[in-house]
C-alpha positions as CSV (number, residue, x, y, z in Angstrom):
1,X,92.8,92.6,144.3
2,X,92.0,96.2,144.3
3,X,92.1,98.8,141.2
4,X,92.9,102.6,141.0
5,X,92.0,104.9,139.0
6,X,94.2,107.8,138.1
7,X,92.4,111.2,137.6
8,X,93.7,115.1,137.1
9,X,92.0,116.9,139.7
10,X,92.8,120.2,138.2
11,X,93.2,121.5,134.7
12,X,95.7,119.0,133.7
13,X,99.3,119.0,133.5
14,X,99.4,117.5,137.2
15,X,102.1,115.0,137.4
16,X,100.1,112.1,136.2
17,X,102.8,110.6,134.4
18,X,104.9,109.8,136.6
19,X,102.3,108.7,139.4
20,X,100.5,106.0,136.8
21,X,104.4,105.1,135.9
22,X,104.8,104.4,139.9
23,X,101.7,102.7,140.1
24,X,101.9,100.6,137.1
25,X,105.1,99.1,138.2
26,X,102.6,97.5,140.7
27,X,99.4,96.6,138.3
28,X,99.4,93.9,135.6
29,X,96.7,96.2,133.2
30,X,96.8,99.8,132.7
31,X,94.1,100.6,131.1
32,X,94.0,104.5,129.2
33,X,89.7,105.1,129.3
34,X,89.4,108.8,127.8
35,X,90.6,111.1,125.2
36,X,93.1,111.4,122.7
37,X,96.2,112.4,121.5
38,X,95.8,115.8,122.9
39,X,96.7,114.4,126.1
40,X,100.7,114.4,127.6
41,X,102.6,112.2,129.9
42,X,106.4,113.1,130.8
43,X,107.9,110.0,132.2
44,X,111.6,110.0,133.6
45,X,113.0,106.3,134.0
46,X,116.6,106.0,135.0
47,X,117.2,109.2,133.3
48,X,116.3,108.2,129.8
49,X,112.7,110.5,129.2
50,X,109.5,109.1,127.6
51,X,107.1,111.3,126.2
52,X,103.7,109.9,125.5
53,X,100.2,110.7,124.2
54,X,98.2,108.2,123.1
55,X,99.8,104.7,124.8
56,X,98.9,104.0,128.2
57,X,101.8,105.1,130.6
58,X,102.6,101.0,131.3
59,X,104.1,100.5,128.6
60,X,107.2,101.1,128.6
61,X,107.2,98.4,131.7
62,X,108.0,94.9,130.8
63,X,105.7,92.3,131.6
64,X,102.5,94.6,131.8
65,X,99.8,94.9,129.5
66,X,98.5,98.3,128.1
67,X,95.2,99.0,126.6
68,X,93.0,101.6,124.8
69,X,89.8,101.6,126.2
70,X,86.8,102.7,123.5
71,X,86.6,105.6,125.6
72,X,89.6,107.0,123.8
73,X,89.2,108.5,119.9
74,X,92.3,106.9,118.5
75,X,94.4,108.4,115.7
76,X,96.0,105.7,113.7
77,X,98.9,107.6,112.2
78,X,99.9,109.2,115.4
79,X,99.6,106.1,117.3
80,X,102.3,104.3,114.9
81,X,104.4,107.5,115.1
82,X,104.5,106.9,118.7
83,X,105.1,103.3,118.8
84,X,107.9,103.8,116.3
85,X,109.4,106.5,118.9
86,X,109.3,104.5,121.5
87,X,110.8,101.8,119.2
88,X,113.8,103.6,118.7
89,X,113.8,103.6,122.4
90,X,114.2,100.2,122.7
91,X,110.5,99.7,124.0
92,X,109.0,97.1,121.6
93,X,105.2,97.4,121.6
94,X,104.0,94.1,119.9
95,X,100.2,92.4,120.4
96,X,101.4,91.4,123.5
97,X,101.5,94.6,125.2
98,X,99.5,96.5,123.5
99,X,95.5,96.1,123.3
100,X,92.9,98.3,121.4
101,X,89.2,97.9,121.9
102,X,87.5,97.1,118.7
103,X,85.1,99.5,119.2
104,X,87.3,102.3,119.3
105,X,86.7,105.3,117.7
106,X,89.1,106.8,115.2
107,X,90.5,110.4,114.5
108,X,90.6,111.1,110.7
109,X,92.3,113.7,108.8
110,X,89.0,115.7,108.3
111,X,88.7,115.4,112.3
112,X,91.8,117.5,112.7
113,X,91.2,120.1,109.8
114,X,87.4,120.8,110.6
115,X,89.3,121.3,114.3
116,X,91.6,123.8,113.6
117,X,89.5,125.5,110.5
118,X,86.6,126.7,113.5
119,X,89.4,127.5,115.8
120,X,90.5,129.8,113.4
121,X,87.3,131.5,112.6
122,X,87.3,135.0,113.6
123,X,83.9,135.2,114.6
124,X,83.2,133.2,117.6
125,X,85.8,132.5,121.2
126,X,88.4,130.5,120.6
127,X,88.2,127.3,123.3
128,X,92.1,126.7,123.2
129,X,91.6,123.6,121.5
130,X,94.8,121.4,120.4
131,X,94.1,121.1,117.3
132,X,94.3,117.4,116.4
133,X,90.7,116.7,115.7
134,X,89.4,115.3,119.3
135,X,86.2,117.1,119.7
136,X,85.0,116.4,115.9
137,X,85.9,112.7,116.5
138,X,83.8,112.7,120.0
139,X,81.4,114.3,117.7
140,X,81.0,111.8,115.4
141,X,80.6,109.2,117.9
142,X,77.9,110.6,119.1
143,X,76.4,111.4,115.7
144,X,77.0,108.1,114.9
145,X,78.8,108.2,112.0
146,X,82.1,107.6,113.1
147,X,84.8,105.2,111.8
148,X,85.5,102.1,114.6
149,X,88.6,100.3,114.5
150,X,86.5,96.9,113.9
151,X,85.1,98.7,110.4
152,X,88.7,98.7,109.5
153,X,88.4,95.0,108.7
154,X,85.3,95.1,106.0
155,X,85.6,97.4,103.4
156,X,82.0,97.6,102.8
157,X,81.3,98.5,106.4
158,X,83.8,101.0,105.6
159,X,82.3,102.3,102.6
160,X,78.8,102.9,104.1
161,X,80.6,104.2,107.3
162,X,82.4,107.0,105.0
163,X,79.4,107.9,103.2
164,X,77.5,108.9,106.4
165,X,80.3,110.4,107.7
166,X,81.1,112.9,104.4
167,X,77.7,113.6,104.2
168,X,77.7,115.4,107.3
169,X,81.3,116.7,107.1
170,X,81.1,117.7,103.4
171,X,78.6,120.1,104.3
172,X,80.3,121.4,107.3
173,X,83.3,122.1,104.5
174,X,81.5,124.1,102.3
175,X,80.3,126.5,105.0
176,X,83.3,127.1,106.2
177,X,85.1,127.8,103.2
178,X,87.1,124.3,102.8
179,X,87.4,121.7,99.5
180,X,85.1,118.5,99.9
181,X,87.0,115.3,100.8
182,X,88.6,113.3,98.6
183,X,86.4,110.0,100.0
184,X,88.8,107.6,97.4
185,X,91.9,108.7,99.1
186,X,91.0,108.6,102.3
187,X,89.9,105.1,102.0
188,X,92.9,104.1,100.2
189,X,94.6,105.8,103.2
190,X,92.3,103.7,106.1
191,X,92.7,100.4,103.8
192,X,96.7,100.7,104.1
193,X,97.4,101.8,108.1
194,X,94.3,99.3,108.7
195,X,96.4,95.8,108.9
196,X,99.0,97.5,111.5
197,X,96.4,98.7,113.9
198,X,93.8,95.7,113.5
199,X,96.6,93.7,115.1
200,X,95.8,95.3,118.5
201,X,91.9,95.0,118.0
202,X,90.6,93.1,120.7
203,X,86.9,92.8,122.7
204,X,88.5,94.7,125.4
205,X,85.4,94.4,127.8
206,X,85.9,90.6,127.7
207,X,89.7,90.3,128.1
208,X,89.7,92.9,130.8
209,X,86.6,91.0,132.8
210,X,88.8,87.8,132.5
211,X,91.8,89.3,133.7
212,X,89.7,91.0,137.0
213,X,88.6,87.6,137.9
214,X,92.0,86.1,137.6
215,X,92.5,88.9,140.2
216,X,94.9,90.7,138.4
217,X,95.7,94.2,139.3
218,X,94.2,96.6,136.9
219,X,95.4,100.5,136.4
220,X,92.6,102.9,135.1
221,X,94.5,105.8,133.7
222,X,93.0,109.0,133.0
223,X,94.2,111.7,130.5
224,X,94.2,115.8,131.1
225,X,92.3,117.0,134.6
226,X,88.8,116.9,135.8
227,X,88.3,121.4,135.4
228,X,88.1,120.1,132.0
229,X,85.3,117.4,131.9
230,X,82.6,118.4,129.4
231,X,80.3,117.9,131.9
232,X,81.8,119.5,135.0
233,X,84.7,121.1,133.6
234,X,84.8,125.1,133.0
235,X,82.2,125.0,130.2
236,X,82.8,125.3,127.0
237,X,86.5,125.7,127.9
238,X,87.0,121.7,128.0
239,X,87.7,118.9,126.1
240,X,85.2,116.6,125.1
241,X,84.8,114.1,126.7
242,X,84.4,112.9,130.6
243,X,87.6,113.0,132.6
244,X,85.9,112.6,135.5
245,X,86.8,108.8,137.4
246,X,83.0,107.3,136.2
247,X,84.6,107.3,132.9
248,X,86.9,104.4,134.1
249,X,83.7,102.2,133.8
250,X,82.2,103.3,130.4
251,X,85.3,103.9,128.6
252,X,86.7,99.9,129.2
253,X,83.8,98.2,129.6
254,X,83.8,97.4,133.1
255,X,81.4,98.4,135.7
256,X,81.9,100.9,138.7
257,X,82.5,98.3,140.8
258,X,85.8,97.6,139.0
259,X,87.6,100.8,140.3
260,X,88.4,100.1,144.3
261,X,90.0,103.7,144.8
262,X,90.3,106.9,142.6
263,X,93.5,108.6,143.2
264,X,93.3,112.4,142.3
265,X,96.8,114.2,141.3
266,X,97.1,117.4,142.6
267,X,99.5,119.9,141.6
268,X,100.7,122.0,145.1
269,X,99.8,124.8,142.9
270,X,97.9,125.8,139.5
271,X,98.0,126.1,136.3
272,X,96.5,126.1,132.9
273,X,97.2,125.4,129.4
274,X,94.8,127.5,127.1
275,X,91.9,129.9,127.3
276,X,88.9,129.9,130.1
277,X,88.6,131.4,133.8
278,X,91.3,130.9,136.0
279,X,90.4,132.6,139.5
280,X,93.9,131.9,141.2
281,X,96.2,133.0,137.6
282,X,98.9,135.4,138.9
283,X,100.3,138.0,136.2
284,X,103.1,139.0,138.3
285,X,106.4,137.8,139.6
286,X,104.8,134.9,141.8
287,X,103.1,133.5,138.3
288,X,106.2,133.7,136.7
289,X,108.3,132.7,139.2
290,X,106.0,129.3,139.7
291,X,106.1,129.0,135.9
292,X,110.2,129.0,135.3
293,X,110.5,126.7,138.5
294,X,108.0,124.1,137.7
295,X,108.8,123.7,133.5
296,X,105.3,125.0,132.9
297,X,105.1,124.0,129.2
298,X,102.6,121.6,127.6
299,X,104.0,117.9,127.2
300,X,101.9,118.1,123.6
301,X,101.5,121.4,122.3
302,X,104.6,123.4,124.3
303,X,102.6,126.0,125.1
304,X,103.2,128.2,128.0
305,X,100.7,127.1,131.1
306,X,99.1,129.3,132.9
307,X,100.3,129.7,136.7
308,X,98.4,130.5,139.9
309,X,98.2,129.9,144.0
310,X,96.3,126.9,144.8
311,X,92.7,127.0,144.5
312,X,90.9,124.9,147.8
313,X,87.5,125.2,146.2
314,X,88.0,123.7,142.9
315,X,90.2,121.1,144.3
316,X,87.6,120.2,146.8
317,X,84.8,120.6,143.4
318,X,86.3,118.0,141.6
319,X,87.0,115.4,144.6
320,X,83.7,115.4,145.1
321,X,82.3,114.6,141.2
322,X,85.2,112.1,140.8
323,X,84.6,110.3,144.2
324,X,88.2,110.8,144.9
325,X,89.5,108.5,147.5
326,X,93.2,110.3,148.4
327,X,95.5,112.9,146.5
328,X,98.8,112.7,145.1
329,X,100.3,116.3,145.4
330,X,103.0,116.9,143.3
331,X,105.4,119.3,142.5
332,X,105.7,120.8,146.1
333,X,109.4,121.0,145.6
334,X,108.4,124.1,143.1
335,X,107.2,126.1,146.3
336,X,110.6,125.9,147.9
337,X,111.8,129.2,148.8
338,X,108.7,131.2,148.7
339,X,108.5,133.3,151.8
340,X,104.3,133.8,151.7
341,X,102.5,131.0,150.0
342,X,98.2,131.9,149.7
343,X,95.3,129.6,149.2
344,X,92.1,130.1,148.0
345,X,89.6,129.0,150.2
346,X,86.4,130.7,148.6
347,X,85.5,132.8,146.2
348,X,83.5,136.6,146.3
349,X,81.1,137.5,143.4
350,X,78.6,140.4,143.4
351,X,79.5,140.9,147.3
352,X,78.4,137.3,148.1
353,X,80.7,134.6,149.4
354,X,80.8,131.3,147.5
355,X,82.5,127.7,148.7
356,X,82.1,126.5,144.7
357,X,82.5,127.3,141.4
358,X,79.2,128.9,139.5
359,X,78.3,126.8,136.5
360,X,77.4,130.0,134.4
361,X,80.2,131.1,132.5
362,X,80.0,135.0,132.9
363,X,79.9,134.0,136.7
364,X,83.0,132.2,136.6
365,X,84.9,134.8,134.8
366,X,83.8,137.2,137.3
367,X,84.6,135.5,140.5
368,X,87.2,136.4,142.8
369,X,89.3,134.7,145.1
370,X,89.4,134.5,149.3
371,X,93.1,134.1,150.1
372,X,94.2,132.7,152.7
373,X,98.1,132.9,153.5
374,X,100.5,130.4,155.2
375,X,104.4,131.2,155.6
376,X,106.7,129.6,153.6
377,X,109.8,127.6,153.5
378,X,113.6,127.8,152.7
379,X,114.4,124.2,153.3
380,X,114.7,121.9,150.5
381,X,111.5,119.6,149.7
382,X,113.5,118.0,146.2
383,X,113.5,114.3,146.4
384,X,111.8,113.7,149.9
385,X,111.3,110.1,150.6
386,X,109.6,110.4,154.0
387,X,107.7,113.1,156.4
388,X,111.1,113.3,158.4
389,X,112.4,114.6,155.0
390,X,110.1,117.7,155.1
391,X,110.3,121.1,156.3
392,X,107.5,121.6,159.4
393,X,106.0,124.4,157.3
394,X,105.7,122.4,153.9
395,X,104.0,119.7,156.4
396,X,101.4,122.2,157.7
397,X,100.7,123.0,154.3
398,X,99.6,120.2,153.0
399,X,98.5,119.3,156.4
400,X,95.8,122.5,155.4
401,X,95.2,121.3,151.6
402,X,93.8,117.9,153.2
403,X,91.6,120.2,155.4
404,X,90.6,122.3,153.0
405,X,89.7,119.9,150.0
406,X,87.9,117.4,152.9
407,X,90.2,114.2,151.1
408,X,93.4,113.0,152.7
409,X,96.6,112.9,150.6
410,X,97.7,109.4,149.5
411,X,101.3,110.9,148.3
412,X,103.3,113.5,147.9
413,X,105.8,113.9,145.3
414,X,108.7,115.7,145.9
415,X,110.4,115.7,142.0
416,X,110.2,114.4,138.6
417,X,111.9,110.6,139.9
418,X,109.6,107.9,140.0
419,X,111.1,106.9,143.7
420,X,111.1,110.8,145.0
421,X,108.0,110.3,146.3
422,X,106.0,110.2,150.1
423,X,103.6,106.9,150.7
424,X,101.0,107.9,152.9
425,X,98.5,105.7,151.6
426,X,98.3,102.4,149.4
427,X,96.2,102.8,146.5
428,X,96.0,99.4,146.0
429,X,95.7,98.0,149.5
430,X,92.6,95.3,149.7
């Protein structure tokens, strides 16, 4: 049977909720392989609305089971805040549903206030983090010191886990101005919320290697968008870690040859949460206009995104370091009305054209963009089901994205409805 993997192709904040939702009505495993609860999916089932940050988009499907690959840095208080929300949902996430791999990494208290304490220094660029500790945890993991959700279950494993991990961050504290840990307590916290996560802990690689060759279906869902990919993203405006599809196989377990097509979400236009260079960001009616019509606020944080025309070349960038295989664009509906829509299909710096975007950072915040214009439409795109359902300019349109980008769309979606959506493609076709 064939597997997808679901990756932002942008800056995040692309629909991907609702496509893994439509999807994973279709797999039996959806696995989440990177970040942490930094990350936002909107869902919109029958009217009722799920938000969700940490748990894989599947699971708030019956009969489907969600995991947390050790690709993810896991919070253990805000994951059982979220299950608990979704409880009073009536979504009952139980070992049944829910799997964590035991060599998970977690976030820690001291994650999220060494996060926010250099975010706030007044010295050097604020990135735009979140706040919530990811990049300290993905830190730490590297470092290796970090706490696993296995070391949860030995308290002596704990113990020399913590005292490799204070050393480091107890010195960090002191520089920047910040009271030392208080180790006892914060084992005392790990030793309580332990029992209630260690009930998920599972060898992930191994169950999900069983379940491929039982020829189950397996979802590969991806958090925020490729632009911010520590390795390819807008440098060091990202997150940290690889959101890239190749992090499908290291963050489950699984090889590359798992992952049988990579869908990329598009967004028929662009945004951005945060700081960093945005070549396409309109300041002026257009921006705000896209902004008001498409509910441009982070699923997280609720921060204002960003808004710009549709950027070709970065779009084209990241389907080629993910290995995209077909596009979802969503949101088109947002575009109704517009009489003059404009794409970027390169970029000028210094007088020279460019069909990419520079990896120096002075270079990308000095680019500019090559527009390239296409009329509009006044026809209704909201809740199209079919091509038949379109307006012949909103065809040609993406018609020129596919051209442009040099990877066919899969589907279009049309509104925030699961079912509002075009098929072009089958993701998980043999």
């Amino acid at each position: 049977m064939a597997n997808v993997a679901v990756v932002g192709a942008q800056w995040g904040d692309e629909g991907k909720g609702k496509l893994v939702d439509w999807l994973s009505e279709r797999a039996d495993v959806i696995v989440r392989f990177q970040g942490g609860h930094n990350a936002g999916h909107t869902l919109v089932i029958d009217g009722e609305v799920f938000k969700l940050s940490l748990l894989p988009s599947g699971i708030v499907r019956t009969g489907k089971l969600s995991v947390i690959g050790n690709g993810v840095v896991l919070d253990p208080w805000a994951l059982l805040d979220e299950i608990s929300r979704l409880g009073e949902q009536g979504v009952k996430v139980t070992p049944d549903n829910l799997m964590i791999a035991e060599n998970t990494p977690l976030i820690l208290p001291v994650h999220g206030e060494l996060d926010r304490a250099r975010e706030n220094q007044n010295s050097v660029a604020k990135i735009g983090t979140t706040g919530r500790g990811i990049g300290p945890a993905y830190e730490d993991k590297v470092g290796r010191r970090t706490v696993r959700v296995a070391d949860l279950a030995d308290p002596a494993t704990l113990d020399a886990r913590l005292d490799r991990l204070l050393l480091h961050h107890d010195a960090l504290r002191r520089g920047l101005g910040l009271e030392t840990v208080d180790r006892d307590a914060l084992k005392a916290k790990l030793l309580e919320v332990a029992p209630k996560v260690l009930e998920f802990a599972q060898p992930v690689w191994k169950v999900l290697g069983e379940q491929r060759r039982a020829g189950k279906r397996i979802l590969f869902e991806g958090a925020q968008g490729s632009l911010l990919d520590i390795d390819f993203g807008t440098y060091p405006f990202v997150t940290s870690s690889n959101t890239t599809a190749g992090m499908a196989a290291t963050g489950s377990g699984l090889g590359p040859g798992a992952v049988n097509f990579v869908l990329g979400i598009v967004k028929a236009y662009t945004t951005r949460v945060g700081e960093g260079p945005f070549p396409t960001e309109l300041d002026d009616a257009d921006g705000q206009r896209l902004g008001e019509r498409g509910h441009e606020f982070g699923t997280v944080t609720g921060r204002k995104r960003r808004c710009g025309w549709f950027d070709a070349v970065l779009v084209r960038q990241t389907c080629a370091t993910s290995g995209v295989s077909g596009i979802a664009l969503t949101k088109l509906d947002v575009l109704d009305g517009f009489e003059e829509l404009k794409i970027c299909t390169g970029y000028e710096l210094d007088g020279k054209k460019l069909d990419y975007l520079p990896t120096a950072a002075d270079q990308q915040a000095r680019v500019r963009p090559i527009y390239e214009s296409m009329p509009g439409w006044n026809d209704s795109t909201a809740g199209a089901r079919s091509w038949a359902d379109l307006p012949a300019e909103a065809i040609k349109y993406v018609r020129r994205i596919e051209e442009l980008i040099q990877c066919p769309v899969a589907l279009v979606s049309t509104s925030p409805e699961r079912d509002d959506t075009i098929l072009v493609t089958d993701p998980f076709a043999d």
